[in-house]
C-alpha positions in Angstrom: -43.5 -35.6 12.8 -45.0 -32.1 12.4 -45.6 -31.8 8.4 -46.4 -28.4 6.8 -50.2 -27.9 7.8 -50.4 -30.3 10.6 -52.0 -28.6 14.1 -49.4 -28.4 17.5 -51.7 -30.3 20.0 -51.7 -29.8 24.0 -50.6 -26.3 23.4 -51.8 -22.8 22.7 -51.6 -23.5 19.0 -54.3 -26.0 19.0 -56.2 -25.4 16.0 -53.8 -23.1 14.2 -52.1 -24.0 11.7 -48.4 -23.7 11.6 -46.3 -23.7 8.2 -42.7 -26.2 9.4 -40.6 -23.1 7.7 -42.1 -20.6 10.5 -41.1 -23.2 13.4 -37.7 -23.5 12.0 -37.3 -19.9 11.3 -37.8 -19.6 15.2 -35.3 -21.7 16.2 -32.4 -20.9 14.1 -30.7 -17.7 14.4 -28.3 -17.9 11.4 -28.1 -19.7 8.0 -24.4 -19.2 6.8 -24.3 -19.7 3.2 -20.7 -20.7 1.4 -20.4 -20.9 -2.0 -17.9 -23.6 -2.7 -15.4 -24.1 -6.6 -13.3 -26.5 -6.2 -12.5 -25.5 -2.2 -13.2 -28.3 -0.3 -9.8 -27.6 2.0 -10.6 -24.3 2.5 -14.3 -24.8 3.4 -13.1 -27.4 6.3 -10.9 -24.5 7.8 -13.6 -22.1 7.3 -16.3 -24.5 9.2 -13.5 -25.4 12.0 -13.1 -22.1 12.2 -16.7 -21.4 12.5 -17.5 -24.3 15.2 -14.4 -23.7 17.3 -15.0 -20.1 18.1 -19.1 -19.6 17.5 -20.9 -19.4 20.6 -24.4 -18.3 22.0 -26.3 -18.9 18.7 -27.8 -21.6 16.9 -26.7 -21.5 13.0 -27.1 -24.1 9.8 -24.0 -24.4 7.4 -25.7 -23.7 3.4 -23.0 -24.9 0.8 -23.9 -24.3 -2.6 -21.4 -26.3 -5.5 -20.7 -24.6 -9.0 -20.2 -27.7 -10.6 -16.7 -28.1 -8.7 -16.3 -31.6 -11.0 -14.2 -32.9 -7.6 -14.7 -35.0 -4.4 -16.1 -31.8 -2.6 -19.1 -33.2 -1.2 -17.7 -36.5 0.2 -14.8 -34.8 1.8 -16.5 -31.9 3.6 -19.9 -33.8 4.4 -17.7 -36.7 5.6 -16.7 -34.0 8.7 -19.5 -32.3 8.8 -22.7 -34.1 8.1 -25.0 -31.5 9.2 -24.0 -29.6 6.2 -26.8 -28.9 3.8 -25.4 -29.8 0.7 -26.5 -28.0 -3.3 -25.7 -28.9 -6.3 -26.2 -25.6 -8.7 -25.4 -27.7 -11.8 -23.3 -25.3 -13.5 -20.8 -22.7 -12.9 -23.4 -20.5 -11.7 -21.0 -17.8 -10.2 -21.4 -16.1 -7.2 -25.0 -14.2 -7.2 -27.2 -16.7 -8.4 -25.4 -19.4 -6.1 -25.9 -17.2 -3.0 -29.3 -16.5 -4.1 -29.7 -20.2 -4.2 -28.7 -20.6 -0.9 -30.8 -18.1 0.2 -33.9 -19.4 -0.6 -33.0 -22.3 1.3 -32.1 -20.6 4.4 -34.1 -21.1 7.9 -33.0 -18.8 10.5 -33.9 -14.8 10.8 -30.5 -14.0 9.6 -28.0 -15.1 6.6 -24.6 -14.7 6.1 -22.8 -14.5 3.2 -19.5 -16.2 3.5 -16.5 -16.7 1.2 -14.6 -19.9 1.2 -11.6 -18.4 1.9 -12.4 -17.2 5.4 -11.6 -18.0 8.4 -13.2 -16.8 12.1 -11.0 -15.8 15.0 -13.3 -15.4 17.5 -17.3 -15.1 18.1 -18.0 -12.6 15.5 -21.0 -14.2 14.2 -23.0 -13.8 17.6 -21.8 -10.5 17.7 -23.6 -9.3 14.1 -26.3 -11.4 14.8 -26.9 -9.6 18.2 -26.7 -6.4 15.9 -29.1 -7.2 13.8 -31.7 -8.4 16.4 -31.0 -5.3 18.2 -31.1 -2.5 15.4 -33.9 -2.9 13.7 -32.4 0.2 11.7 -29.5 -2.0 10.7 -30.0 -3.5 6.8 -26.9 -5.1 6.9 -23.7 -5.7 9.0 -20.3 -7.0 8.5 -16.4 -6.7 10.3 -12.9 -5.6 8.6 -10.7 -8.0 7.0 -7.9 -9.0 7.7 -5.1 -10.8 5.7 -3.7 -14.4 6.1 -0.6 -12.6 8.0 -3.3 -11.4 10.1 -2.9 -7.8 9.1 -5.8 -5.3 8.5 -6.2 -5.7 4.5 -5.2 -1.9 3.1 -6.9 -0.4 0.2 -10.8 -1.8 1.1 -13.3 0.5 -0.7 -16.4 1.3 1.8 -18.0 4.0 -0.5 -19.2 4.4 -4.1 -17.4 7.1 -4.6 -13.9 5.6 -3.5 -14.9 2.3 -6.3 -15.5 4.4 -9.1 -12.7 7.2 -8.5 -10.6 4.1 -8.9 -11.9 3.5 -12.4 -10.0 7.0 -13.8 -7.0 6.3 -14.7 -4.6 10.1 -13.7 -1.8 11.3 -13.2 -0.2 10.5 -9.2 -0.2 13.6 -7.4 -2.5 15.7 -4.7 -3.6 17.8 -7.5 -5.7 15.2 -9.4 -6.8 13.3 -6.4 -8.2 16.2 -4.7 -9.9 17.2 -8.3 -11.4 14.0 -8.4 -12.7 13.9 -4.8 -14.8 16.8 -5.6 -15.7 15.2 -8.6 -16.6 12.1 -7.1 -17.3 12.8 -3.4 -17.9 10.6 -0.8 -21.1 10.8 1.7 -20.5 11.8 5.6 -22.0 9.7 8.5 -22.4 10.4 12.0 -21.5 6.8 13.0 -17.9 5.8 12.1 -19.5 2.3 11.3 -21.8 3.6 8.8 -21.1 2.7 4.9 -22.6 2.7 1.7 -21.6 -0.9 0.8 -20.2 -4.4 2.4 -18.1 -6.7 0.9 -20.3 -10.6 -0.1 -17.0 -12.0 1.6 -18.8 -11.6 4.7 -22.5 -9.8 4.7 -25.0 -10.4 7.2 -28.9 -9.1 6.8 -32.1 -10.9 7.3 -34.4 -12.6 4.6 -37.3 -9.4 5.8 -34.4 -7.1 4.5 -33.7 -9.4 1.4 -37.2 -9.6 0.2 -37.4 -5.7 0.4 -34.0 -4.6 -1.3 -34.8 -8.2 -4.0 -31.8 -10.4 -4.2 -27.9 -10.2 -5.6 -28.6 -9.3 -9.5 -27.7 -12.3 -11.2 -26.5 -10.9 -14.5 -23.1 -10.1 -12.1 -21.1 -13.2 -12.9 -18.7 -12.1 -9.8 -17.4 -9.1 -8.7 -19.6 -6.1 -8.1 -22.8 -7.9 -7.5 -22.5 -6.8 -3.7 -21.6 -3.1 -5.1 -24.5 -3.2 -6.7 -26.4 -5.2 -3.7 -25.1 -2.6 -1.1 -27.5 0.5 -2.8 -30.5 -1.7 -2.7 -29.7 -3.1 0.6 -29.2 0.8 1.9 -32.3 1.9 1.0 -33.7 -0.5 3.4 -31.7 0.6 6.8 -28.0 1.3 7.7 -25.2 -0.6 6.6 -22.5 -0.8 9.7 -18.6 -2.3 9.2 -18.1 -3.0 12.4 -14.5 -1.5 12.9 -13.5 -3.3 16.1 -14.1 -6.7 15.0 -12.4 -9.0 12.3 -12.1 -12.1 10.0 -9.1 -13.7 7.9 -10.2 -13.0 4.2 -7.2 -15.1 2.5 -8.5 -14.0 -1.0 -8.3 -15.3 -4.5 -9.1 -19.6 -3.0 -12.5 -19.6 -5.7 -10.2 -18.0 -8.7 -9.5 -20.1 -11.2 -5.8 -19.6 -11.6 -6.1 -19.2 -7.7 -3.4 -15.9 -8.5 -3.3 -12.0 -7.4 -3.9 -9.7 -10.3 -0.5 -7.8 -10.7 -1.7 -4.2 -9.5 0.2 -1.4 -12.3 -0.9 1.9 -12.7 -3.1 1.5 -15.7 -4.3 -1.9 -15.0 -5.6 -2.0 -11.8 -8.1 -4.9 -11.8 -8.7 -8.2 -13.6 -11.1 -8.3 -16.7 -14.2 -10.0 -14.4 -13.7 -7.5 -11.7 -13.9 -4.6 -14.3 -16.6 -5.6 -16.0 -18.7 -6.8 -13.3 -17.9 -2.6 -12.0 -18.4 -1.6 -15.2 -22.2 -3.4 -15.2 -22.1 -1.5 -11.8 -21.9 1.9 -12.8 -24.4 1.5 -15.7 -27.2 0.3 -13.3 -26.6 2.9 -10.6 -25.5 6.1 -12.1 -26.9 4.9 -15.4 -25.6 5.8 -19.2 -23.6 8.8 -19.0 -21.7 7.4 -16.6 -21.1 4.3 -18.1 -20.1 6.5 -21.4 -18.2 8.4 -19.8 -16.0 5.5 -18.8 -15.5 3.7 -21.9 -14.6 6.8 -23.3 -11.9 7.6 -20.8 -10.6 3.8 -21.4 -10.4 4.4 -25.3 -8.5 7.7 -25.4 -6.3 6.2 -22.8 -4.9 4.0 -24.7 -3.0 6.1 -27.4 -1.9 8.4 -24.3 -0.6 5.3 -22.4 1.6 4.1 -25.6 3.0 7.7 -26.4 3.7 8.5 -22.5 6.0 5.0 -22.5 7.5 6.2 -26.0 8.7 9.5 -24.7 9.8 7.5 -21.5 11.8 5.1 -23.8 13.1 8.3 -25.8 14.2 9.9 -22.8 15.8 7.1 -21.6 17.6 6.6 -24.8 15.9 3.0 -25.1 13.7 1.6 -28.7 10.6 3.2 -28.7 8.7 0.4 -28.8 11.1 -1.5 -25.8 8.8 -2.9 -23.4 4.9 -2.0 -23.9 3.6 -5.6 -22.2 2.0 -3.1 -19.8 0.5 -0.9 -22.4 -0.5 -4.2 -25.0 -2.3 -6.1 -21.5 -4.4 -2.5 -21.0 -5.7 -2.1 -24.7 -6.8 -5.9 -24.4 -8.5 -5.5 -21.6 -10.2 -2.7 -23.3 -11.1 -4.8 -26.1 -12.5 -7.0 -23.3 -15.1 -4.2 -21.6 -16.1 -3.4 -25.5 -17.1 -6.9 -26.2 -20.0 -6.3 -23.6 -20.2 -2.9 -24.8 -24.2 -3.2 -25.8 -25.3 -5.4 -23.4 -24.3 -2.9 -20.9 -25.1 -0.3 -22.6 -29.0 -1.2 -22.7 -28.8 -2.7 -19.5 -29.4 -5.9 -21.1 -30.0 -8.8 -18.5 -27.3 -11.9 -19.1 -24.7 -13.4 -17.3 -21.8 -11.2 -17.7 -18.9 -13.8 -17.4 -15.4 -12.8 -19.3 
């Protein structure tokens, strides 16, 4: 048994010393890391999917628990032995598990892999052969696609489509094109090429990772790959492969395991706007991030007298159905109880 400083004999290694880590390194080509909550059915799809369809590569399966408190690791190592098994100890949320499972990873690429996924066909030799190919490449992943099997609609790819999300306008062409000025978005000469990649399936290599430093673990969930993509583009090209695809069928970690009811003024859950909130204080720093909370706070008397006028109009109560307008000035109160910490850039765990 070869143990960390123990010489290969009969070969052209005699005498040098070899670290185990290195050997392995060379023999695997992918370490795919899946964070698991209380998901144990939806990680055994996910790896059937995974060893029915992946060809042509050598991988490890990485599964890093958040204190699921359930028979996770008895059902999925019961099928799948070979599966190296964490315990984080706590709800650790996504970045700091994933950086976890990172550190533990032995091949020359990782993948980060949401439990709720599910392959379709050999995808993961195909980034793999990307990276080892394009040295230029930081980072690679495919489009999504829902569990009906439909291309998912709506999936930001640049900065500026995430944050001119945030302002909450008027509908019309005559705010959307004032705010794509505003908040333009960068031009590539490959089609492939974007500024970010969504952790539900992101593919680089440990070189890349120890250059661009890991997910920032004061993300709780949500945004941390955001955040991850501008470090991780500073380092190479970020492609999104457009004729390749996997099943993303969303929302299996979630604790109430429901979609967020999309209006017009409340767009996203708490954690995701927070987390994007944290976001745009790191990388476009204060003004930015004041900016924002101010638009939030004079939004919410021009929300409540907009549906007052509606009411009038309609000949209705003034005050008949404001649910929509009472959920948006709580989740204001929500972003304002992390107001200083994000403010000062304050490193925590940012968990609503």
């Amino acid at each position: 048994m070869i143990n960390e400083l123990t010489p290969l004999p009969n070969s052209i290694f005699t005498n040098t010393y070899l670290y185990a880590p290195l050997i392995q390194l060379v023999l695997l080509d992918l370490s795919i890391i899946i964070v698991n909550y209380k998901t144990p059915k939806l990680i055994l799809n996910c790896l059937a999917s995974i060893h029915t369809y992946t060809e042509g590569i050598d991988f490890e399966v990485i599964v890093v628990d958040n204190q699921s408190g359930d028979d996770s690791q008895a059902v999925i190592l019961a099928q799948y032995p070979t599966v190296r098994w964490f315990d984080m100890g706590y709800n650790a949320g996504f970045a700091r598990a994933n950086n976890y499972g990172i550190k533990q990873a032995k091949a020359r690429t990782v993948l980060l892999l949401n439990s709720d996924t599910l392959l379709t066909d050999n995808v993961l030799a195909r980034c793999v052969d990307v990276l080892n190919k394009q040295p230029d490449v930081a980072a690679v992943s495919v489009l999504q696609r829902g569990a009906d099997g439909q291309l998912r609609p709506n999936l930001y790819t640049t900065f500026g489509q995430m944050r001119r999300a945030f302002y909450i306008l008027p509908a019309g062409a005559f705010f959307q094109k004032w705010l794509q000025r505003l908040v333009p978005d960068p031009q590539y000469s490959d089609p492939n090429q974007v500024e970010w990649l969504s952790g539900a399936f992101l593919m680089t290599r440990p070189s890349t990772i120890a250059q661009a430093g890991g997910l920032d673990e004061s993300f709780f969930m949500y945004g941390e790959d955001v955040e991850w993509g501008y470090r991780l583009g500073k380092q190479g090209r970020l492609l999104l492969l457009r004729d390749a695809s996997f099943i993303h069928l969303e929302y299996g970690s979630s604790e109430d395991k429901q979609q967020h009811v999309v209006t017009h003024i409340n767009r996203f859950k708490p954690q995701i706007q927070v987390s994007q909130l944290l976001w745009v204080r790191k990388q476009y720093g204060i003004g930015a991030y004041l900016v924002l909370i101010l638009h939030y706070l004079l939004m919410i008397p021009i929300v409540y007298a907009w549906k007052i006028a509606v009411n009038l109009r309609d000949r209705r109560l003034p005050w008949a159905d404001l649910e929509n307008q009472r959920a948006f000035t709580q989740q204001v109160g929500i972003f304002l109880r992390f107001f200083w910490k994000t403010l000062f850039n304050r490193p925590g765990f940012y968990k609503v």
